[in-house]
C-alpha positions in Angstrom: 10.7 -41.4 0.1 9.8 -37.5 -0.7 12.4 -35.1 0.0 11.0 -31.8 2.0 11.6 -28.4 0.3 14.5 -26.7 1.4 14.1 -23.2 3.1 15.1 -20.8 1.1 18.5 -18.4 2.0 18.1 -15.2 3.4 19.8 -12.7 2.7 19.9 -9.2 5.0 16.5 -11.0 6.1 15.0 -11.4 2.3 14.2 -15.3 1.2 16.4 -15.5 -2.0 13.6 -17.4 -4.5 12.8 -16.9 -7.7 9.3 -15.0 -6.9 11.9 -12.7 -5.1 13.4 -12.1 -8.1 10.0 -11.1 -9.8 9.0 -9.6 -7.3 11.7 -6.6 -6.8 11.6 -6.4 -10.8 7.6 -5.8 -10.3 8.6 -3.1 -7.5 11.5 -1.8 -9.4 9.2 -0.7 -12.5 6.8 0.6 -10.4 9.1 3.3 -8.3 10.4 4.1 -12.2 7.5 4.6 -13.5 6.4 6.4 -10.8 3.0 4.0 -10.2 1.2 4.1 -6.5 -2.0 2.8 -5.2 -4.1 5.6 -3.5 -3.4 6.6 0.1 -6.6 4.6 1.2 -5.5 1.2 -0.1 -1.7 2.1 1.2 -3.2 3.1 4.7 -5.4 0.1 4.9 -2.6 -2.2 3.9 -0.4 -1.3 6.3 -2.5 -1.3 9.2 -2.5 -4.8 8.3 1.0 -5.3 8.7 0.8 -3.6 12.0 -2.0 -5.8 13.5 0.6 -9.1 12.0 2.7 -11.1 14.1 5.3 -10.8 11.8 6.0 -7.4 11.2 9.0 -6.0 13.3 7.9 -2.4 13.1 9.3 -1.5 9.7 10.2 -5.0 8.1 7.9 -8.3 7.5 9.4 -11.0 8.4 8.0 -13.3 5.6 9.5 -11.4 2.9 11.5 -9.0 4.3 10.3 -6.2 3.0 10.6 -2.3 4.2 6.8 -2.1 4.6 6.4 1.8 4.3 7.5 1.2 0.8 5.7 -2.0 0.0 2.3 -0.8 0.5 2.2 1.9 -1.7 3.4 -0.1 -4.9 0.3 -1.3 -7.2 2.1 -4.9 -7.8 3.4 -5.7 -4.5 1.3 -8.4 -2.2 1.6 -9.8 1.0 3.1 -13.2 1.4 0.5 -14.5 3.9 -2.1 -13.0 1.3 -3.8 -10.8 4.1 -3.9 -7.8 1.9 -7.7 -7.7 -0.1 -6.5 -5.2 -2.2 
């Protein structure tokens, strides 16, 4: 019999996996480096997020990120893959 994956932990909200791990390296460089998409593509994304049934008003609940941040960084995706760009 085939065990089911486990859910990963949260913590303060964030799922604790390694692609989490990767992922806040991938933002980390970008805020040091001082990289951003254009306002367009930031704009565009989160309007996204707002029209989602899983963003609180400043936090998505699949990854549980601060989404005013999140759309502005070049390497960053959505989890639910609803960003096109």
């Amino acid at each position: 019999m085939k065990r089911l994956p486990r859910a990963p932990k949260r913590i303060g909200g964030v799922p604790v996996t390694k692609q989490t791990g990767k992922n806040l390296a991938g933002a980390a460089l970008d805020i040091i480096l001082g990289r951003a998409v254009g306002e367009e593509i930031a704009k565009e994304r989160l309007d996204m997020c707002q029209n989602c049934e899983l963003f609180n008003g400043s936090r998505c609940q699949a990854c549980g990120c601060f989404m005013k941040t999140k759309v502005r960084l070049p390497t960053s995706h959505c989890p639910l893959h609803k960003w096109t760009r």
